[in-house]
Structures are given as structure tokens and as C-alpha cells.
C-alpha positions in Angstrom: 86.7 101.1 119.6 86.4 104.5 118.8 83.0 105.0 120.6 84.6 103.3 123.7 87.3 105.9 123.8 84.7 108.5 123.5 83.2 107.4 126.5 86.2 107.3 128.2 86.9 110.4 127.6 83.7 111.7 128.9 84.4 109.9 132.1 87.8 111.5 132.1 85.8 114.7 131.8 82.9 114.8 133.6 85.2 113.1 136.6 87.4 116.2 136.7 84.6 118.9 136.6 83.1 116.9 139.5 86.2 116.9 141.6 85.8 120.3 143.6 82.6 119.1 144.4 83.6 116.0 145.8 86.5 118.1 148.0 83.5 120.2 149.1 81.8 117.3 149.9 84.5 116.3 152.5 84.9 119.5 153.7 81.5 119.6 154.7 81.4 116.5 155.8 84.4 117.0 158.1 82.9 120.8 159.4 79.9 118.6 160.5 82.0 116.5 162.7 83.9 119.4 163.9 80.5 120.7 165.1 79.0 117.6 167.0 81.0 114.6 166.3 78.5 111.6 165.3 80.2 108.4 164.9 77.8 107.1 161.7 78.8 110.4 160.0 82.3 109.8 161.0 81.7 106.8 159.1 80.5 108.2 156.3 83.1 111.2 156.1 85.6 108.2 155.8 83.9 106.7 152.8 83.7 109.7 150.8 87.9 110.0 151.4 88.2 106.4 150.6 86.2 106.7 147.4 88.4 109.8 146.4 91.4 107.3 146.6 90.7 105.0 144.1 88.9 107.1 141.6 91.7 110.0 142.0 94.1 107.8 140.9 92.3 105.5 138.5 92.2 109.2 136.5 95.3 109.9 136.6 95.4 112.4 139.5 97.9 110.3 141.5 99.3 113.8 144.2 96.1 113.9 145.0 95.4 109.7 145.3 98.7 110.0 147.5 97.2 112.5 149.6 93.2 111.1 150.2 95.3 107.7 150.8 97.1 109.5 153.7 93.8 110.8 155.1 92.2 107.3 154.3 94.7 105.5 156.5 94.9 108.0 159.1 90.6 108.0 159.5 90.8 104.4 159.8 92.7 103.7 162.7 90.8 106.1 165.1 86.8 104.8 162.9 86.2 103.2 165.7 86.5 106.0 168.1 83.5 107.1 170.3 85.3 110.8 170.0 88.0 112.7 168.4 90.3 114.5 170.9 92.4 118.3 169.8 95.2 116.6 168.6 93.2 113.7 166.4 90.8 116.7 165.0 94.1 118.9 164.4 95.6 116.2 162.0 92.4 115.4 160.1 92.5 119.0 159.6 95.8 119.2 158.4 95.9 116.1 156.4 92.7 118.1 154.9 94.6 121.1 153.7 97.1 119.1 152.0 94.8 117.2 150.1 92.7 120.5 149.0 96.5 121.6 148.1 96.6 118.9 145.5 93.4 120.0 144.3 95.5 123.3 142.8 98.0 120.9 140.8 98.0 120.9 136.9 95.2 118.1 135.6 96.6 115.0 134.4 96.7 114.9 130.7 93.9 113.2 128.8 95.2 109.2 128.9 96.3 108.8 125.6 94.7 105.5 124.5 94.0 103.4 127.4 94.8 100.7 125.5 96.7 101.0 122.3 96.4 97.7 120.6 92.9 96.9 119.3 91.1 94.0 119.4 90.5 92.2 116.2 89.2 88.3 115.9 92.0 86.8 115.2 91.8 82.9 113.8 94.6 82.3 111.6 96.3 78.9 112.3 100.3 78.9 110.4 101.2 75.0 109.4 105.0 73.8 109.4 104.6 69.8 108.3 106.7 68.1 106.2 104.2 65.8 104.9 102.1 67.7 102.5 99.3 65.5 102.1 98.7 65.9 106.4 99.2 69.1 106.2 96.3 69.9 103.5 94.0 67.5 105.2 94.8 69.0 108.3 93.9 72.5 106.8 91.0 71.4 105.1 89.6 70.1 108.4 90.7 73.6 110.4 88.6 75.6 107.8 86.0 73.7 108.8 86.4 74.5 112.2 86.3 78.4 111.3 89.7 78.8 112.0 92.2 80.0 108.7 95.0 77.7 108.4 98.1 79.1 106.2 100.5 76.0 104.9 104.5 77.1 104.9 107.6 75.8 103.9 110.1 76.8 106.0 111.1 78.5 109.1 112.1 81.5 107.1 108.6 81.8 105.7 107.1 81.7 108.9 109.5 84.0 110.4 108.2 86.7 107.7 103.9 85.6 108.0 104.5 86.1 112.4 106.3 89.0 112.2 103.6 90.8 109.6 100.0 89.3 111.0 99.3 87.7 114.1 97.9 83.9 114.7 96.4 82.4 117.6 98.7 79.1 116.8 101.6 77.6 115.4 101.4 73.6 114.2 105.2 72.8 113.1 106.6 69.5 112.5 110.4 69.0 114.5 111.9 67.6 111.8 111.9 71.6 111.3 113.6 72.7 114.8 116.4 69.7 114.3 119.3 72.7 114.9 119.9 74.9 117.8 119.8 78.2 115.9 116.6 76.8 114.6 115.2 76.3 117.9 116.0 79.8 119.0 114.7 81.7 116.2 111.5 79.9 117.0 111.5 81.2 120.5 112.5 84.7 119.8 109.6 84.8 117.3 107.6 83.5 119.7 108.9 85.8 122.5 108.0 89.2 120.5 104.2 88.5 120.6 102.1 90.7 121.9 98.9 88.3 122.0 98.9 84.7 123.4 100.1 82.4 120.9 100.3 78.4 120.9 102.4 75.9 119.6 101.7 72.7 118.4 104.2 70.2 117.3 104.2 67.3 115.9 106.8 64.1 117.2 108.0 61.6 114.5 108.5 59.0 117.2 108.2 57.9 121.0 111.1 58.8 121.9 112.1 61.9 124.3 114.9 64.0 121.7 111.9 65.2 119.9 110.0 65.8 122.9 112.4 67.9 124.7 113.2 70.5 121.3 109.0 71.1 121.4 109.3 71.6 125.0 112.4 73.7 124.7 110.7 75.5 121.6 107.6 76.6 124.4 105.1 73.9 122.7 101.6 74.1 124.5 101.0 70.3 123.0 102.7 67.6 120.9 101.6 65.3 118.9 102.9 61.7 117.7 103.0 60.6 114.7 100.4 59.0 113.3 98.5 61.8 114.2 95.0 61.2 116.0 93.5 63.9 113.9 90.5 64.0 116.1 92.9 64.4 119.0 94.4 67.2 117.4 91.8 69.3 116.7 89.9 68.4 120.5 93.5 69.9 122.1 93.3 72.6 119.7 89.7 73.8 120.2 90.3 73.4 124.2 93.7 75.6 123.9 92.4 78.4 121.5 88.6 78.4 122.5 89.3 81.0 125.2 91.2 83.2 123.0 88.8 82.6 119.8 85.1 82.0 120.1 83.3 83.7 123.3 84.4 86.9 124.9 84.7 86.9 128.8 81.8 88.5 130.1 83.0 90.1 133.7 80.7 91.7 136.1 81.9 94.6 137.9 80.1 95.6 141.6 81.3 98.5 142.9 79.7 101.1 144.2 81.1 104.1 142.6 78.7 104.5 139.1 81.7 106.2 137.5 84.6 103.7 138.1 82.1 100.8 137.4 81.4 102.2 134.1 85.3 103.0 133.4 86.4 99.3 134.7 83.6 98.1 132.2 84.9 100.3 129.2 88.6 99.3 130.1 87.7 95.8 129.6 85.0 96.1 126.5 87.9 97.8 124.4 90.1 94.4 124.9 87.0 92.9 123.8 85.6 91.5 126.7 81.5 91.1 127.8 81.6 93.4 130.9 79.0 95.0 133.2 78.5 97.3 136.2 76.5 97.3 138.8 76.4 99.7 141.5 74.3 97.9 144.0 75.8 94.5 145.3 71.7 93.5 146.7 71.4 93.1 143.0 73.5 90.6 142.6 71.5 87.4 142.2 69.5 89.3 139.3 72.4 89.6 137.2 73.9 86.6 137.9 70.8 85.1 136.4 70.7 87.6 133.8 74.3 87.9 132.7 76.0 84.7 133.9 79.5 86.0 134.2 82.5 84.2 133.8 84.0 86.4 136.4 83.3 88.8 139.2 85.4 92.1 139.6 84.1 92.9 143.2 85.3 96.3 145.5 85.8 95.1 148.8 84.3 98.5 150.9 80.5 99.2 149.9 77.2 100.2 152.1 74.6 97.5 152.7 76.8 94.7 152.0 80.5 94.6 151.6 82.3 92.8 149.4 83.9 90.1 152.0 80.2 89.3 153.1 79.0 88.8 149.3 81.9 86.9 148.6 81.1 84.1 151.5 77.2 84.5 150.0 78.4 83.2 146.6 80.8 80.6 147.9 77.7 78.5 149.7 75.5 79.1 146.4 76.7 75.6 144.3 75.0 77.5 141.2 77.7 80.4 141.6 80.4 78.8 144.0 83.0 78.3 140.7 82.9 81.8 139.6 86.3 83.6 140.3 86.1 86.2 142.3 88.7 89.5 142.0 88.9 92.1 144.3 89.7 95.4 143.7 90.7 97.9 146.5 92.5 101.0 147.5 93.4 98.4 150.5 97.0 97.6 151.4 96.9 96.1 154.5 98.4 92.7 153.9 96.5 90.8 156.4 93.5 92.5 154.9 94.0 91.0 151.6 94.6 87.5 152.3 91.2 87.5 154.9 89.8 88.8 151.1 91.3 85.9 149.7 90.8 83.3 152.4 86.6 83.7 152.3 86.6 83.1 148.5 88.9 85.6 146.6 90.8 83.9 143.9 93.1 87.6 142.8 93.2 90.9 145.1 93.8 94.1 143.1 95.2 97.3 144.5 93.4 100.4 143.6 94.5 102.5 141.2 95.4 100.2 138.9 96.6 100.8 135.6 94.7 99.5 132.3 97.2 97.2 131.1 97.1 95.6 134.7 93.0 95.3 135.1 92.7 93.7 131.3 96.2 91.0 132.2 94.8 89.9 135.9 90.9 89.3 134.4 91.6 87.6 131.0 94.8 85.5 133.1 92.0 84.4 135.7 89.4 84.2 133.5 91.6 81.7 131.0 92.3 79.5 134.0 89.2 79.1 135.5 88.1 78.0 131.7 90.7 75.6 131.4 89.6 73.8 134.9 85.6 74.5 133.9 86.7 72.4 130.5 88.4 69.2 132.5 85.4 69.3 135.0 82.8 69.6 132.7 83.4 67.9 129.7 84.1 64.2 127.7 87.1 63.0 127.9 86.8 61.2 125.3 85.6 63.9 122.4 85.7 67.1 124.6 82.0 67.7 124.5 80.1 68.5 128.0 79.8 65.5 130.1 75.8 64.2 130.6 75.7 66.6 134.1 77.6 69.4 132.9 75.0 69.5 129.7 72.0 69.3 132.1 73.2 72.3 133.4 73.6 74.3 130.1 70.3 72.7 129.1 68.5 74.1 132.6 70.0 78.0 132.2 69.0 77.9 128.1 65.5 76.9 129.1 65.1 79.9 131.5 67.2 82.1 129.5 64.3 81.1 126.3 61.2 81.3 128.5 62.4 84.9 129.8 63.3 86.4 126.3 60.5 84.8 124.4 63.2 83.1 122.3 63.3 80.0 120.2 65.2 77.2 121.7 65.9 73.5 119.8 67.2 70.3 121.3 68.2 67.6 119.4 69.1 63.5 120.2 71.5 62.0 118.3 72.2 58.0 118.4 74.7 56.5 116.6 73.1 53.2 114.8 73.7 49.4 115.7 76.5 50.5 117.8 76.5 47.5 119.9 77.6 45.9 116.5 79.9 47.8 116.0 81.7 47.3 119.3 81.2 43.1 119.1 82.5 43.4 115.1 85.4 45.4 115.7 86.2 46.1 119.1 86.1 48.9 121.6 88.8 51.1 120.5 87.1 51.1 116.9 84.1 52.2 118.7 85.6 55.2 120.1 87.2 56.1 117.5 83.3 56.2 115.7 82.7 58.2 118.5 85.1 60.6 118.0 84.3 60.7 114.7 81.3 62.1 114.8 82.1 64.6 117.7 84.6 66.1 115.7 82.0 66.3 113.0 79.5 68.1 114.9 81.7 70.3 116.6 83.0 71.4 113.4 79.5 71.5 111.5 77.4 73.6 114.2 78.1 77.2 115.1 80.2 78.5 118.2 76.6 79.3 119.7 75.4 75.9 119.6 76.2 73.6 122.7 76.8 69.9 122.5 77.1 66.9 124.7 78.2 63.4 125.0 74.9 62.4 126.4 75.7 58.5 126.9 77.8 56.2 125.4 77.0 56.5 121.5 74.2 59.2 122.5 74.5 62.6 121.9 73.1 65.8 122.6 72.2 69.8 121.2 71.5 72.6 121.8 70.2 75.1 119.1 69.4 78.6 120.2 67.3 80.7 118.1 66.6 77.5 115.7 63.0 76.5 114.7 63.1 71.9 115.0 62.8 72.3 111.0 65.6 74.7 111.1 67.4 72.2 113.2 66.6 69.2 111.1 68.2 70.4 108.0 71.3 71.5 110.0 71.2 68.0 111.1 70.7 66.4 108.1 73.6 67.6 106.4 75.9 66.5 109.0 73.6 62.9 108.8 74.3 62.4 105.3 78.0 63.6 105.7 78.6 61.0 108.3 77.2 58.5 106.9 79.3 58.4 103.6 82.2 58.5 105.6 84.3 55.4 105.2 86.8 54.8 108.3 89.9 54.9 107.6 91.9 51.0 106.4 88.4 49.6 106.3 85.6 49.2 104.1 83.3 50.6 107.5 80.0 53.1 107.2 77.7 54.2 109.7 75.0 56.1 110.1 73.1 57.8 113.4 69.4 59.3 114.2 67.8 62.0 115.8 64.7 63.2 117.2 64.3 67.1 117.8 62.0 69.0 120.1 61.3 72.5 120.2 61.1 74.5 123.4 57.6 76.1 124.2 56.9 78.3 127.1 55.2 75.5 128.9 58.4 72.8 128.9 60.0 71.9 131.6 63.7 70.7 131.6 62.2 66.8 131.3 59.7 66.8 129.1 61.5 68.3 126.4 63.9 65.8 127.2 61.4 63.1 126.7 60.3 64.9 123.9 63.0 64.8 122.1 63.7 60.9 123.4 60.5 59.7 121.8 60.9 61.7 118.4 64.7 60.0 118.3 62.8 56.4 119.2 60.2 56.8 116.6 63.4 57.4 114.1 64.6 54.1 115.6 61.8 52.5 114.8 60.7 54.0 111.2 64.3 52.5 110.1 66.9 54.1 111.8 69.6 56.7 109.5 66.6 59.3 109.6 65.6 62.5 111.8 62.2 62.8 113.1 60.5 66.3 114.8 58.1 65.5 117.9 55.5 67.0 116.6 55.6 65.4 113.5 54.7 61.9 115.2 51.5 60.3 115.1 
């Protein structure tokens, strides 16, 4: 963080020793046109006042914002002019001195922090349950997870754990919220949190009293009970994922180098991914090279603007989901919502303050996960869907190939399944399913990407994991799984796998099939076993 604000600083810096060259610049600019008007340089002498709009204020020099805006707005009703008249060059003129008059004003002072509450991973999961025996199971099962789970007793514990340390999420029982005064206790506590916070409570019965104090308490979820454990922790994962385990990454394209790189710092100290580039032709490069989960785009920029690289991306399929913000010194209404009608999903006025830039991306950003995680996963266990994996599986491949990198995939199958459906039903078989989903989610690391492949069939993804790295990973969760006894039954399973490692030469099938024939070769040797493709004869 503190290297961050350094930077900032020397943006700050270096932005205010430039500034009478960039007044000279428009001077100059403008005593060209005074000499033989030319409309391109017209066009030009605009764009340099535009520019001086948004970065003035984004600095803190807001007179003189005020004033570049004036001459900004006043340039751009007569830019398509074949000419200027006396009384058009008179008011550029003018409007000139007054902005070279705000040029005398006192600097800004340094912005203090830009923003003052840092970033830490936060994880920590407070329990409210009644029944103690849940509520340790439940814990022992969110450690697993990598979240920390803290068991209380009371509301008044609670009320002293939120108030000194932060948590991404609240699980409390209603049998705890039963009173009014309770109820609003909760919500004030919840109400004086800075970061986003969930709760989770838990329903003794069907019926809607309980229901309406967890919706009157803010819940994000509720459960019934008997809890579906493995319910539970899917909701949980999908509602704290975007706060917990991958930062945003956010490319920024504008065409000013210094208020790309201050956008990107603004949004690295909230502890975002973020990246600048300067030329929007380069697009497609980075897209391929950073895959962002959002695009901070300036709308006016030479070669291509940001309108006309906003209706490119919406007709690429590979890049058509990605939201798209604007960011502008533009307040023409009408202007914004043409923005946001050829694919803008936010338009941002330019300047913009910190806390603003870091709310409207990590807001967006949150919602386009949430509708990326219905279309693109299980609904069953919450793992990628067979297509959505394909995809992952396509970008990993080229992502391994360009960086040299190691790359596993592994098939898993779950054993005699077709038994197990015929001996005890459907629902029992999902409930296997789940099972083991929840088991590999909460055995393999954030990095590591899983799908429900087909049915009992599932699939991994291991980056930088050798296949005998991979198998032992595997085989710990194998032999976990299969000493697991299902609940009011005397039922174990087992499931195999067959693991292929990426080489330069794969393409997206064969180390499909690959990994398919190692996985039938572990069918065949016996089943409840793990075989490498290489290691077959």
C-alpha cells in the first residue's frame, strides 16, 4: 500500500510540474489557428482542452477543470465549423485567459490518502447456532474451505467480535433474533460496516415468521432446518467468492498515460488486478493476455474511440459479456445513453472522486460475477457446467503454451454409479454427487478450476501441477471419499481418475482424450484407483 501511495504521489507531482506546459501547449495550439485556421488542428486544439478537463480535476485542480470544461463545451459546438468568425475567435480567446487565470491559483493540497481504509484478506466467518454439535461440524467443514469460522453465544458476543474485526459473513440461527430489539441491534451492527457483509440464517421450520425476521434482519440467504450442509456451503462460496478469493482484474484504455496509470493505482490500493493501456488498437492483445473481468473505457480517443470499440467487443462472443464502463468528462445526457445503448453497462463523469471509481467497478464487477456464476455453472454442486469448463479449459491451454507453464487435467468418475441410482434412488445419487463436489472444492486450492463434466463425471484443472503432483493431490481426496459413510446408512463409495499433463504439442482434445483413456484404463485395472497417461502400456 505504501508503495502505491508513493506512486501516487509522483503522479500528483510530476502532473503539476507538467501543467504550464500543457497551458503552453494550448496556447500554441490556439495561436496556430489564429494564424491560418485548419480544421484537423482545430480538432486537435480541442483535444488537448478536453484532456485538460478530466486530468485537472482528477488532481484536484477543480477552478481550473471548471474552466477547460467551459472552453471544452464552447469548442465543441462550432468543431464542425469550416471557419471561425471575430466573434467565435474573440470568445476562444477569452475563455483562454480565464483558464491561464486559474493556472495562478494555490495548488491543491497533496490528496491525503486516496483511500484511507486498506485492504486486508479478510475470511473470517462469525457462527450464531444454537445447536452446538451443527455449529462445530459446520466450522470444521468452513476451515476446510480456507475461510476462519468463530463459534458465539450470544448476540452480545457478536455485537463486541463485529464491532472490533471485520467478517465477510454472519451465519446466526433465529431462534437468536426472536425479539424486536434483537432484530434491530442486528441491523444497526450490520448497518455500520464499512465492507460488504452477508448474513446467513438459519429457519427452524417452513413456515414464513422465521422467514420474514431473516429478511427483516438483511439475510443474503436462509437456510431450513435440517440443514443441506452441502447447500450451505455452495450458497456461501457463490456469495463470498467475489469478495474472498480472486481480485477483479480491470483494464483501463484511455489515452492519457498519466490518468491510466492513476485509475490503475486507485484501484490496485482497494486490491484490485488493474491495467492501462494507452492505445485502444491493442486491445485484442490484452484481452488475450489479461482477460479482464471488466473494461474501464474513455469514450474520446484518436484512431478509435471508445463508442466504436465498444460495438467491436459486443459482436466478439469471446468478449461480448465483459462489462463495459465509461469514463468521460462528457455530460451531454443524450451522449451517455448512445454510450450506453451500443454496449455500456455504467457511464462515469470525469473527474471522479476515488471513493466513486473503486464503488461503481467492484458494484459492476460483483454483478456481472453473480450472472457469470448462474450462466456458467452446476446447478446442482455449483461447479462450471460441461461448456462453461471447455472454455476455461481452451484459455488455460493457450495461457500454458504461451508461458511455457505446467498445466494438469484430471477425470474423475464416480464408481458403479448406475448402482447406486437403481439401489437407492435418484435423490441419493445427487446427494453422492454433491458429496464429492463439496469435497473437491474444499480440498483443491482457489487456483484450481473444476467442473461437473457429465452426470457422475467430473473435471480439473491444475495449473502449475506436474500429473504426479496431481495424483497425490487426488489421491488424498480419493481415499477421504471413499471412507466416507453417508449419513443414516451403512453406504461407501469410491471414484477414479485418469490425469494428463499438458505439453506444448496438445490440443484442447487430445488431452481430453488423454486424460479419458488414463481414467478408462483405471476403470478397467479395478476401479477406486488413479492412473497417469503416460503411465499406460
Amino acid at each position: 500500500m505504501e508503495k502505491i501511495a508513493n506512486k501516487l504521489h509522483e503522479l500528483f507531482i510530476g502532473f503539476s510540474k507538467n501543467l504550464p506546459n500543457k497551458i503552453e501547449q494550448i496556447e500554441q495550439a490556439w495561436q496556430e489557428q489564429m494564424d491560418c485556421f485548419d480544421h484537423e488542428k482545430f480538432k486537435v486544439f480541442h483535444r488537448y482542452v478536453h484532456s485538460l478537463c478530466g486530468s485537472a480535476g482528477t488532481y484536484g485542480y477543480t477552478e481550473l477543470s471548471k474552466a477547460a470544461r467551459e472552453l471544452e463545451i464552447y469548442l465543441k459546438n462550432i468543431l464542425d465549423n469550416s471557419s471561425l468568425n471575430e466573434e467565435e475567435e474573440q470568445t476562444i480567446s477569452h475563455l483562454l485567459i480565464k483558464l491561464k487565470e486559474k493556472l495562478e491559483l494555490p495548488p491543491p493540497k497533496m490528496f491525503s490518502s486516496i483511500l484511507e481504509t486498506k485492504i486486508t484478506e479478510n475470511k473470517v466467518i462469525y457462527i450464531l447456532e444454537q445447536e452446538k454439535s451443527f455449529a462445530e461440524e459446520l466450522g470444521g467443514i468452513l476451515s476446510q474451505a480456507g475461510y476462519s469460522p468463530e463459534l458465539l453465544s450470544d448476540l452480545s458476543e457478536l455485537e463486541n467480535k463485529i464491532e472490533r474485526h471485520q467478517s465477510i459473513a454472519l451465519l446466526v440461527d433465529t431462534h437468536y433474533l426472536m425479539s424486536s430489539d434483537k432484530q434491530k441491534l442486528l441491523t444497526n451492527l450490520l448497518k455500520k460496516q464499512n465492507a460488504p457483509l452477508h448474513l446467513f440464517c438459519i429457519v427452524p421450520n417452513s413456515q414464513l415468521a422465521p422467514r420474514l425476521i431473516a429478511v427483516r434482519a438483511g439475510c443474503s440467504a436462509f437456510f431450513q432446518k435440517p440443514v443441506d450442509i452441502f447447500h450451505l456451503m455452495q450458497v456461501i462460496n457463490q456469495k463470498c467468492s467475489f469478495e474472498t478469493n480472486i481480485p477483479f482484474r480491470i483494464l483501463i484504455v484511455d489515452d492519457s498515460e498519466s490518468l491510466g496509470e492513476y485509475y490503475s493505482l486507485i484501484l490496485k490500493q482497494a486490491g484490485m488486478v488493474a491495467k492501462a493501456i494507452n492505445n485502444p488498437m491493442d486491445i485484442f492483445k490484452q484481452l488475450e493476455k489479461f482477460r479482464p473481468d471488466l473494461i474501464l473505457m474513455d469514450i474520446y480517443m484518436p484512431e478509435c474511440t471508445g463508442l466504436e470499440l465498444a460495438l467491436v467487443l459486443r459482436k466478439e462472443d469471446k468478449y461480448n459479456r465483459i462489462p463495459i464502463i465509461f469514463l468521460s468528462t462528457e455530460h451531454d445526457k443524450r451522449k451517455q445513453m448512445t454510450a450506453l445503448s451500443v454496449g455500456g453497462d455504467d457511464f462515469l463523469t470525469k473527474p471522479i472522486t476515488p471513493a466513486h471509481l473503486v464503488s461503481a467497478v467492484r458494484v459492476r464487477s460483483q454483478r456481472a460475477g453473480v450472472l457469470n456464476y448462474y450462466m456458467s455453472t452446476d446447478s446442482l454442486t455449483g461447479l462450471l457446467n460441461h461448456s462453461s469448463f471447455l472454455k476455461r479449459l481452451e484459455l488455460e491451454l493457450d495461457y500454458s503454451k504461451q508461458n511455457n507453464s505446467i498445466l494438469s487435467l484430471v477425470m474423475v468418475d464416480i464408481d458403479n454409479f448406475k448402482k447406486v441410482n437403481d439401489n437407492y434412488g435418484h435423490p441419493f445419487g445427487d446427494t453422492v454427487i454433491k458429496k464429492l463436489a463439496t469435497l473437491l472444492t474444499l480440498r483443491l486450492r482457489n487456483q484450481d478450476i473444476i467442473g461437473r463434466y457429465g452426470g457422475e463425471e467430473f473435471a480439473i484443472l491444475l495449473p502449475q501441477t506436474t500429473a504426479h503432483q496431481s495424483k497425490k493431490i487426488i489421491e488424498e481426496i480419493r481415499l477421504q471419499f471413499s471412507s466416507y459413510c453417508f449419513p443414516n446408512t451403512n453406504f461407501f463409495t469410491t471414484f477414479s481418475a485418469g490425469i494428463a499433463q499438458v505439453s506444448q504439442a496438445n490440443s484442447m482434445n487430445e488431452i481430453v482424450n488423454q486424460a479419458d483413456q488414463a481414467l478408462y484404463e483405471a476403470k478397467n485395472l479395478g476401479r477406486n484407483q488413479i492412473v497417469i497417461f503416460k503411465e499406460i502400456k
